[in-house]
C-alpha positions as CSV (number, residue, x, y, z in Angstrom):
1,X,48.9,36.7,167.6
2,X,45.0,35.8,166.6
3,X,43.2,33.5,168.7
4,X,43.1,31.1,166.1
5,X,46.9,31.0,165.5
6,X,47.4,31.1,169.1
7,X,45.2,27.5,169.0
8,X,47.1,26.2,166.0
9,X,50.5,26.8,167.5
10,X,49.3,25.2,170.8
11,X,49.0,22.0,168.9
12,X,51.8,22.0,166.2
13,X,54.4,24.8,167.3
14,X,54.3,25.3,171.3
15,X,57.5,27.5,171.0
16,X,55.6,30.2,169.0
17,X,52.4,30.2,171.4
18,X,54.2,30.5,174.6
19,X,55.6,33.8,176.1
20,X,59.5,33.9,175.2
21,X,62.4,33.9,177.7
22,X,60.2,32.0,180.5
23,X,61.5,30.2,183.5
24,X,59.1,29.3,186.2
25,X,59.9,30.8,189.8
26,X,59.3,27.5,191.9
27,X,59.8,29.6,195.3
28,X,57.1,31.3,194.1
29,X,54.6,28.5,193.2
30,X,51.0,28.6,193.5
31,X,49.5,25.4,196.0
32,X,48.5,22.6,194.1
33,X,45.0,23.3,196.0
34,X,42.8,26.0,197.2
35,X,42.5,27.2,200.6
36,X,39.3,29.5,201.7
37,X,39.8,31.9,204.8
38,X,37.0,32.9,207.3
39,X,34.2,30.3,206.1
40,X,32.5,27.6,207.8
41,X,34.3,24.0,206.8
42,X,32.5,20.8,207.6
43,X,34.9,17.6,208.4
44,X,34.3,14.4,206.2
45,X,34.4,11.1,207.3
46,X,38.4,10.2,206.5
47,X,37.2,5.8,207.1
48,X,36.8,6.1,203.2
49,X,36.4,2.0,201.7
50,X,39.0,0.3,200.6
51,X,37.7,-2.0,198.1
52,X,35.0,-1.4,195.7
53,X,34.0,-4.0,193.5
54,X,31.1,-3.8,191.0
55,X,28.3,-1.0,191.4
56,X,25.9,0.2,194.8
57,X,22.4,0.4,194.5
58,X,20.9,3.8,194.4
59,X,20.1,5.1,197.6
60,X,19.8,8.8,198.6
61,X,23.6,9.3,199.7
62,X,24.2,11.7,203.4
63,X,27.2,13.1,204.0
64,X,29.5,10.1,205.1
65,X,28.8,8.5,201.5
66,X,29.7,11.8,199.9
67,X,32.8,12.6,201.8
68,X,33.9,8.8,200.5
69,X,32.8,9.9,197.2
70,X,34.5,13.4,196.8
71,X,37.9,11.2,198.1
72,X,37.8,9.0,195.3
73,X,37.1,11.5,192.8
74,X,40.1,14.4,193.8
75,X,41.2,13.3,197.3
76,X,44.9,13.5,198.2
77,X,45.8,9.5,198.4
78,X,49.5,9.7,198.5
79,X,52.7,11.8,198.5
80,X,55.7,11.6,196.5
81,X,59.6,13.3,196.8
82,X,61.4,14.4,193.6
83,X,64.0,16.4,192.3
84,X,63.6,18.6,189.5
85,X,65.2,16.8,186.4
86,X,65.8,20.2,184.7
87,X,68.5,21.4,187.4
88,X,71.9,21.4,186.2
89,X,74.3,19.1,188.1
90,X,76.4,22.4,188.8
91,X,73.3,24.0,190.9
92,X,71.6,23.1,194.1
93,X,68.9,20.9,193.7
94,X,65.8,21.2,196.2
95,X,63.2,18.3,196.2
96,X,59.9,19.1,195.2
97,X,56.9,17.3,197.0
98,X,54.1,16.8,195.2
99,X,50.5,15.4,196.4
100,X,49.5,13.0,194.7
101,X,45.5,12.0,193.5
102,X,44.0,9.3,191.6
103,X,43.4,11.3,188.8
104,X,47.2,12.1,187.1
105,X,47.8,15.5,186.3
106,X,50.7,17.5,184.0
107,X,53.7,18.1,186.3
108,X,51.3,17.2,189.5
109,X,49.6,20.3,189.7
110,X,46.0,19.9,189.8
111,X,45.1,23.2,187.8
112,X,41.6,22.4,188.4
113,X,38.9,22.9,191.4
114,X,36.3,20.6,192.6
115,X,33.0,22.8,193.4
116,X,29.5,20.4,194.5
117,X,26.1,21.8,194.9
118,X,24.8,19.5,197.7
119,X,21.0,18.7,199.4
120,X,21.6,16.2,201.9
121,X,19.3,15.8,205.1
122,X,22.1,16.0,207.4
123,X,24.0,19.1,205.8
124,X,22.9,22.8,205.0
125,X,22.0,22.5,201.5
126,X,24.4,25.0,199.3
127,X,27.2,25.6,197.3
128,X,30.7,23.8,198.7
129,X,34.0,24.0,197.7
130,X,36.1,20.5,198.4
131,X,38.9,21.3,200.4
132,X,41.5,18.6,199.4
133,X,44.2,19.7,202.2
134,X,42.1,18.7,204.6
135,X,39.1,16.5,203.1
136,X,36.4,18.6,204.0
137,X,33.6,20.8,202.3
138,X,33.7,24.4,202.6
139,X,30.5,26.0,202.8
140,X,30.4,29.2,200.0
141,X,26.4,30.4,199.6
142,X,23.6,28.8,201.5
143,X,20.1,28.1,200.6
144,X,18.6,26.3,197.8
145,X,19.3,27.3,194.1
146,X,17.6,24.6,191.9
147,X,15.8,27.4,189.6
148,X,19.0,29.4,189.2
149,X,21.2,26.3,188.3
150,X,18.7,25.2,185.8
151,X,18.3,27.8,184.3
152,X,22.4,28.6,184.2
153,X,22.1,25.3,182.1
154,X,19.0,26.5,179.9
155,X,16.7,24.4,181.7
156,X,17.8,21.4,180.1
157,X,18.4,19.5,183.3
158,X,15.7,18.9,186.0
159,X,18.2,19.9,189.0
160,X,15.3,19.6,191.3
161,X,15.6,15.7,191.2
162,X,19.4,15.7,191.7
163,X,20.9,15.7,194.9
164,X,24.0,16.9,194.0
165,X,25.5,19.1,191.0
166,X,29.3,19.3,191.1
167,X,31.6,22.0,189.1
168,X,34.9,21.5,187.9
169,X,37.0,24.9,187.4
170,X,39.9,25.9,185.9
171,X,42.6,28.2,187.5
172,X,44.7,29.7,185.4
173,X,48.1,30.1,187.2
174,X,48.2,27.1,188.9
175,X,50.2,25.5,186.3
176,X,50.2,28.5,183.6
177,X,53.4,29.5,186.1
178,X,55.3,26.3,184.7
179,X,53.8,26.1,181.5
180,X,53.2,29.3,180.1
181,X,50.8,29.4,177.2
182,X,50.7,25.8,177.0
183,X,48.8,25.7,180.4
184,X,45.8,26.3,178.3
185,X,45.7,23.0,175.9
186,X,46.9,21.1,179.2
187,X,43.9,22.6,181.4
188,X,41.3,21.1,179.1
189,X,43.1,17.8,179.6
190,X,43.6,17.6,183.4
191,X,40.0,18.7,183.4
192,X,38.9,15.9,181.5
193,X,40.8,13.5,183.0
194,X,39.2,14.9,186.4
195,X,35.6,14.9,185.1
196,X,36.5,10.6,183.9
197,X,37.5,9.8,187.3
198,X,34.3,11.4,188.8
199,X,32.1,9.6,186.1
200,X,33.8,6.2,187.2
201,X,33.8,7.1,190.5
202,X,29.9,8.1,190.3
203,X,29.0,4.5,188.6
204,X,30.8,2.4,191.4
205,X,28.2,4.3,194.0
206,X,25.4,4.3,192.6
207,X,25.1,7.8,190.8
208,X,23.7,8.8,187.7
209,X,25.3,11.4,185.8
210,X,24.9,13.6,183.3
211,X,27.9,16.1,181.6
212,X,27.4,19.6,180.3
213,X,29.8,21.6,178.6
214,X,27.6,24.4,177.6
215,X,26.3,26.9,180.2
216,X,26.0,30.7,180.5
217,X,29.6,31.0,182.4
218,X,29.3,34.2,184.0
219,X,26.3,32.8,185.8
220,X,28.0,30.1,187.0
221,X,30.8,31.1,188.2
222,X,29.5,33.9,189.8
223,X,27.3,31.3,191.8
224,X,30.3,29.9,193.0
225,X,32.0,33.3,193.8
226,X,34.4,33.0,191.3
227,X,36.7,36.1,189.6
228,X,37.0,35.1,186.2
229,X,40.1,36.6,185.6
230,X,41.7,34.0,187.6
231,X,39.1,30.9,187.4
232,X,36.6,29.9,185.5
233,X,33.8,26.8,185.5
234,X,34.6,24.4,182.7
235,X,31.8,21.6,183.1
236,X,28.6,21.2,185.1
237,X,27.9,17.8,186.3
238,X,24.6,17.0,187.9
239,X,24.6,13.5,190.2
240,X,21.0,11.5,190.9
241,X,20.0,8.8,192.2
242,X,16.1,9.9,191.5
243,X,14.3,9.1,187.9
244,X,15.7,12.6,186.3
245,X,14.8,14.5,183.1
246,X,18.7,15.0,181.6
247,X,16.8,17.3,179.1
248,X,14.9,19.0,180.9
249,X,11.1,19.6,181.2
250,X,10.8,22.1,178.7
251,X,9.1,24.7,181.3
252,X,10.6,27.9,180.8
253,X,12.5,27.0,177.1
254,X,10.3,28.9,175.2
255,X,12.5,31.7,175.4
256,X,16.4,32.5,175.4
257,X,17.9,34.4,178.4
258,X,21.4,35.9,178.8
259,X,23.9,35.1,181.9
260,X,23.3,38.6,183.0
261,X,19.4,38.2,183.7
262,X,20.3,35.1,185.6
263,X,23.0,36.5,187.5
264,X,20.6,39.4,188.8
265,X,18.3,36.3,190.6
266,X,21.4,36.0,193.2
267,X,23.4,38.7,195.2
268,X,27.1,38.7,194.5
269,X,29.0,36.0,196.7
270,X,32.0,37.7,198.5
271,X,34.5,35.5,199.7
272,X,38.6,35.1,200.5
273,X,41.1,32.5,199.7
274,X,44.9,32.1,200.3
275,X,46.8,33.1,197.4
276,X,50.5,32.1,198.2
277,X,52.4,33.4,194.9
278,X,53.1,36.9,196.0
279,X,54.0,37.8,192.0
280,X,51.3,36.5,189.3
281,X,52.5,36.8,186.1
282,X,49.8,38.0,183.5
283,X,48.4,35.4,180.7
284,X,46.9,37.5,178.3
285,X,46.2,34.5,175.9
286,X,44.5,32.3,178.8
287,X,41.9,35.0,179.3
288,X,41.5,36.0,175.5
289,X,40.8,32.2,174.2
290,X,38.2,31.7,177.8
291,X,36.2,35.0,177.1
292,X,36.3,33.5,173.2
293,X,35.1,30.7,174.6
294,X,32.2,32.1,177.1
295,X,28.1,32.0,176.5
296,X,26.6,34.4,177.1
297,X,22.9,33.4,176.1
298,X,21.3,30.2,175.9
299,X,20.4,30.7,172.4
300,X,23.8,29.9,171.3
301,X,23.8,26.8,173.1
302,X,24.5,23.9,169.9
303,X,23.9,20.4,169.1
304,X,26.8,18.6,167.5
305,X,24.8,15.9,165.6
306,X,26.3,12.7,164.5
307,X,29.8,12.3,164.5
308,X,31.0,10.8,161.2
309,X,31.8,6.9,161.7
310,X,34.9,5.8,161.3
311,X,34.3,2.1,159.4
312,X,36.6,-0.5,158.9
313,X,38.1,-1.5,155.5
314,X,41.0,-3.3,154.0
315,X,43.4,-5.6,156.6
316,X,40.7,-5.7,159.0
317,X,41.9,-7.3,162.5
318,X,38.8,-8.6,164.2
319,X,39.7,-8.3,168.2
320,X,38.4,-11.3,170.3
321,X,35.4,-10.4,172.3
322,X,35.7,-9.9,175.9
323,X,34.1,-11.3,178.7
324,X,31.8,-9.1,181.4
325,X,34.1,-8.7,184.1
326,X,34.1,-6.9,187.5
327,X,37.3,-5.6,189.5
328,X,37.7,-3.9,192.4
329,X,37.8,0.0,191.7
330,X,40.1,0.7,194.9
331,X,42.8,-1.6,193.7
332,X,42.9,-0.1,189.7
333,X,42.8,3.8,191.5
334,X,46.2,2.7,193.8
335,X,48.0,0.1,191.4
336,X,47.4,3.2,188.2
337,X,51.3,3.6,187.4
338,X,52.9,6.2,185.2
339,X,56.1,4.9,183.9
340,X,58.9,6.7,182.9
341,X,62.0,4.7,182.2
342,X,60.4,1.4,183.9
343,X,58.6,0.2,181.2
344,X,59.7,-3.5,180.2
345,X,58.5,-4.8,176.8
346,X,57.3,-8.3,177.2
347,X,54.9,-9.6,174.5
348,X,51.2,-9.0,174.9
349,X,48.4,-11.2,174.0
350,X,45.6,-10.1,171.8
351,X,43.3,-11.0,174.7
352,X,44.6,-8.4,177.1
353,X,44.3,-5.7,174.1
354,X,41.5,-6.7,173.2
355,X,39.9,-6.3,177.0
356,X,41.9,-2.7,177.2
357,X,40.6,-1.3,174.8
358,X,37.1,-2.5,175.1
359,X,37.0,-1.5,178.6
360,X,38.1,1.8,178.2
361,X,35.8,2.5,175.3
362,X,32.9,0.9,176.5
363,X,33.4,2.9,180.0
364,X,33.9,6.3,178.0
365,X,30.2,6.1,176.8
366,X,28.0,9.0,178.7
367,X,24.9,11.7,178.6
368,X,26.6,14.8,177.0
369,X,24.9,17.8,176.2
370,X,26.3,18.4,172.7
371,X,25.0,15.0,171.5
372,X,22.2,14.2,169.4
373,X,21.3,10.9,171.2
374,X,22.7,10.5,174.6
375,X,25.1,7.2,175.2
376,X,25.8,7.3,171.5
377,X,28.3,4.9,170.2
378,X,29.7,8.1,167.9
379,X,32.3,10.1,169.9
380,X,34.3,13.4,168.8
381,X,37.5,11.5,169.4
382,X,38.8,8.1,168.8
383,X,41.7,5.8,169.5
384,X,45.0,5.0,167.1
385,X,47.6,3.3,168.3
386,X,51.6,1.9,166.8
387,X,51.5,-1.6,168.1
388,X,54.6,-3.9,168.4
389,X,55.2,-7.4,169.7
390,X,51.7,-7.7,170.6
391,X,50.1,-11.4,169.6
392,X,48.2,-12.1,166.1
393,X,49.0,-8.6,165.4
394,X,51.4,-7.3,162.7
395,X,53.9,-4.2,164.1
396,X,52.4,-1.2,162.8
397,X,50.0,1.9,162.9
398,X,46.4,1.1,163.5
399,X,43.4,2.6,163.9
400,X,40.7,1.1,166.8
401,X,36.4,0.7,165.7
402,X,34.8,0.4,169.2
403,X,31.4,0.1,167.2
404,X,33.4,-3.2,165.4
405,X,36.0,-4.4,168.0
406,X,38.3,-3.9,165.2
407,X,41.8,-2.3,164.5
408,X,41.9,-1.5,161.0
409,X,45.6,-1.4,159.6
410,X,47.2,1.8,158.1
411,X,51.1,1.4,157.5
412,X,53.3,-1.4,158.7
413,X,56.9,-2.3,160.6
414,X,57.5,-0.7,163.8
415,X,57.7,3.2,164.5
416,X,59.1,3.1,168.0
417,X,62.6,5.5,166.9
418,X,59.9,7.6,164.9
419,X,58.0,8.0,168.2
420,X,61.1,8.5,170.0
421,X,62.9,10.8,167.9
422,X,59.3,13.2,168.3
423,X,59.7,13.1,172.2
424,X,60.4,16.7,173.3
425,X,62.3,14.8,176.4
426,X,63.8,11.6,176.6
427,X,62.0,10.6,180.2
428,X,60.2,7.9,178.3
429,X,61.9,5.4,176.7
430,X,59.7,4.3,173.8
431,X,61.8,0.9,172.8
432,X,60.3,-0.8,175.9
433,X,56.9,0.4,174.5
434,X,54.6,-2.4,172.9
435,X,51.5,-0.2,172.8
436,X,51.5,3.7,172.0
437,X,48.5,4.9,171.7
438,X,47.0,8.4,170.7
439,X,43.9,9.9,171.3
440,X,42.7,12.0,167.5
441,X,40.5,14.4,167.3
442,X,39.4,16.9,164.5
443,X,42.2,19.4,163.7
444,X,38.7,22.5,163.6
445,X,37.7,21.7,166.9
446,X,34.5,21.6,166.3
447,X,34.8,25.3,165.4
448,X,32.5,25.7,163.0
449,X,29.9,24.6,165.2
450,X,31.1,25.3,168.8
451,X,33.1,28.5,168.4
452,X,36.1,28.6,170.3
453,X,34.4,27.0,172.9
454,X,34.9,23.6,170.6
455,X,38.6,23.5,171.5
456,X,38.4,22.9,175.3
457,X,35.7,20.4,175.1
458,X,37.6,18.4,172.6
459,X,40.6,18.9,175.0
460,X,38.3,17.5,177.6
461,X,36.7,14.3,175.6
462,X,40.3,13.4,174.9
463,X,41.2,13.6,178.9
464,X,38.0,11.7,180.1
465,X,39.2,8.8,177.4
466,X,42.7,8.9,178.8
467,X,41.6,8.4,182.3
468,X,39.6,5.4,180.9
469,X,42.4,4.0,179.2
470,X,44.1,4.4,182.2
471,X,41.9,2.9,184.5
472,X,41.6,-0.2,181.7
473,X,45.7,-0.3,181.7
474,X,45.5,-1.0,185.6
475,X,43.5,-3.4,185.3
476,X,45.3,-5.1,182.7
477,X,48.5,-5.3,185.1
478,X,50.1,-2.4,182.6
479,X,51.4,0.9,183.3
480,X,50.1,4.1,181.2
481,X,52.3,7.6,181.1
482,X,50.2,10.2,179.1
483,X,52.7,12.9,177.0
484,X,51.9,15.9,175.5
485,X,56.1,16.5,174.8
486,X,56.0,15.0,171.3
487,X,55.8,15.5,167.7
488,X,51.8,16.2,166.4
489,X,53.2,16.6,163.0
490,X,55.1,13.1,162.9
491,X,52.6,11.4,164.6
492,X,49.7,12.7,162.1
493,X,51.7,11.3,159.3
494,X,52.7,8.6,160.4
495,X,48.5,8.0,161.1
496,X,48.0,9.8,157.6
497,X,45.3,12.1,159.2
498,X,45.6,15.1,156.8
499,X,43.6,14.3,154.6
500,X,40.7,13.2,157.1
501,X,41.1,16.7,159.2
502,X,41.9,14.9,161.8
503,X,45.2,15.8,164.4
504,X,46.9,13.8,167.5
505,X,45.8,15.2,171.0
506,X,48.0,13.3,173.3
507,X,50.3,10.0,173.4
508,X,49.5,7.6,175.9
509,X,52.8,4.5,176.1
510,X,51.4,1.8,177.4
511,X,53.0,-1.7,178.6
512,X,54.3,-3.6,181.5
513,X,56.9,-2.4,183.9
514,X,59.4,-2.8,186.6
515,X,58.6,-1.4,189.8
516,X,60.9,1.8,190.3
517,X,63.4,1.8,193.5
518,X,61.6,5.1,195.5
519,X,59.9,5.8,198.4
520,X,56.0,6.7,198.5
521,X,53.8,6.9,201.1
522,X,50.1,6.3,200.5
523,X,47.2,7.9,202.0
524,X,44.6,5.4,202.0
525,X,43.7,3.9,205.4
């Protein structure tokens, strides 16, 4: 199978990209985190905030503040008991525990790692890993490496003004041993999703922020000790609360370097971690489409330009405009609900979709190093939703401007059995359902343009604006369950995308809910 049909099928035939015959060995389950063995860990403060309203001022942060920050971002704030829904009624069912985080994740399993470059007066300054089991940093290489990390990025950041730069990996068989080939399109996801929590996360303290998806990889992750056969560093994310240059001073640009000079500036780092699958299965196709997807000199590195606009036309809905208001970030993280069969339709009022999806967009805007102008209002994907029962608004498939505050109308009547009939599983039941939306992207992926590469970050964009929906759908008193088990095809038509190039990257069913009869135990002090 190419690479490119391999991409393809991940989006519009998942039983032709995945590996036949495949069952996942659960007693043989990766963790849902990574433990280092043998390396110096430093204890963060576990008296983390509990409410969080608004934004801090900027204020160099030591390592108390960070500790609270890294919690908020990818902390452990809760655990939950299931059984496996798959189990036939004639076997033994075993619960499965799963450790639950802010930031939702496919099936729970956090394929991704949270790595932060830190200078803080009261801590070594270095490279740390952030141990989740027991909410601490792990101390990987020592020393100061400003020069090396800028110029990892093609010294288009002016690290030396940042106190922190974090990392967020990818391992591959953290959930690739439950979702075979498909682990790939659902990586890019979880890793968005991750990097949109640590954006929000960032703004309530006081952080700037800046987000780069192009890099010479084998630098990076061999900065971070990483063998790229089993992980690999899909975003750099530099944090300041100092005025920064996000593009860099120019020193040093003049000329293109490879990730092979710049991994000669630093010895290897050589270090252990606890591995506890004894049999790893091999995923060819993970590691063809990342090595596809690697720079390897920072003259590739590409500006996409401005995206086209997507402008209002006939049966225009103007939205109402929404009022600046705060919440408290603590209470949106904890009261963030994924619904499965609880969802209760109830009408909803143009107000509250109006403030949804203004909140989530407006949230979504930040410095990217594949735009043209940085906070542009012109993003790679967009939102499109089949509306029902909601006020002022006729059932039907719409598409949302953000630039206009606007859902432009493109079929009508209400496509909730279409929607359901497209589910892969019935664990959601659509009928209760007044707002499914979907996150579209272009069907090229920003191929031509990106390379290979395209497809992960578009994968990404679309998980940083589910989180932000998300987040939005808390605070609206609504719970959100993103699904990646349903029918691109069907959805694209019934959006009519086909002609615009466009394709469906995940379906978000949003709406009110009952509480679920369960027991959960939460985290948060």
């Amino acid at each position: 199978m190419s690479l490119e049909e391999f991409l393809h099928n991940l989006q519009f035939d998942i039983n032709r990209a995945n590996q036949p015959n495949w069952e996942a060995d659960w007693d043989d389950a990766p963790l849902p985190y990574k433990l280092y063995r043998g390396l110096r860990g430093v204890p963060l403060s576990l008296e983390v905030p509990v409410s969080l309203t608004g934004s801090q001022a900027p204020s160099e942060p030591d390592l108390e503040r960070i500790g609270h920050f890294l919690w908020y971002v990818y902390g452990i704030t809760g655990v939950s008991q299931s059984v496996d829904s798959d189990d036939s009624e004639h076997q033994e069912s075993y619960p499965i525990h799963s450790y639950r985080r802010f930031a939702p994740s496919g099936g729970a399993l956090y394929p991704n790692e949270l790595y932060i470059y830190l200078k803080l007066d009261d801590l070594p300054h270095g490279i740390y890993h952030y141990d989740v089991a027991h909410h601490r940093l792990v101390l990987l290489r020592e020393g100061n490496v400003d020069s090396y990390v800028e110029r990892a990025l093609g010294n288009r950041c002016e690290i030396s003004s940042c106190f922190a730069t974090a990392f967020v990996s990818t391992r591959f068989w953290k959930n690739f041993f439950k979702y075979n080939n498909f682990a790939y399109r659902l990586q890019g996801l979880d890793a968005g999703v991750l990097m949109g929590q640590l954006l929000e996360t960032a703004k309530r303290f006081g952080f700037e922020s800046g987000v780069y998806v192009q890099f010479l990889d084998s630098a990076v992750n061999s900065l971070l000790g990483l063998t790229e056969e089993e992980e690999s560093v899909y975003t750099v994310i530099p944090l300041s609360v100092a005025p920064t240059n996000w593009a860099g001073n120019r020193k040093g640009m003049e000329r293109t370097f490879t990730a092979e000079e710049v991994c000669r500036e630093l010895p290897p780092l050589s270090v252990e971690h606890y591995e506890r699958s004894e049999r790893i299965r091999e995923f060819p196709m993970l590691l063809e489409a990342n090595e596809a997807s690697k720079i390897g000199s920072t003259a590739d590195f590409q500006k996409l330009g401005k995206q086209p606009a997507f402008r209002t036309g006939e049966n225009e809905i103007h939205l109402p405009e929404v009022e600046p208001f705060t919440y408290d970030f603590v209470e949106i993280c904890k009261n963030r609900h994924s619904p499965e069969m609880d969802f209760v339709m109830s009408k909803v009022s143009q107000q509250k979709l109006a403030m949804l999806l203004k909140k989530a967009t407006q949230s979504y805007s930040f410095r990217s190093d594949i735009d043209e102008v940085p906070y542009g209002n012109e993003s790679g994907v967009s939102i499109f939703g089949c509306l029902y029962n909601v006020e002022g608004v006729p059932n039907g498939a719409y598409a949302y401007d953000s630039v206009l505050h606007s859902l432009r109308q493109i079929s009508t009547g209400d496509h909730r059995l279409q929607l359901q009939s497209g589910l892969s599983l019935d664990n959601v039941n659509l009928h209760q359902v007044p707002l499914c939306l979907h996150i579209i992207g272009n069907k090229d992926h920003y191929q031509d343009t990106l390379g290979y590469r395209g497809y992960r970050i578009m994968q990404m964009e679309a998980g940083m604006l589910v989180q932000r929906l998300l987040l939005a759908s808390s605070a609206a008193g609504f719970g959100g369950h993103p699904l990646l088990g349903f029918d691109t095809t069907l959805t694209d038509e019934i959006y009519k995308l086909d002609s615009k190039g466009q394709t469906t990257l995940i379906q978000i069913p949003i709406g009110p809910f009952r509480e679920r009869a369960w027991v959960q135990g939460s985290l948060l002090s």
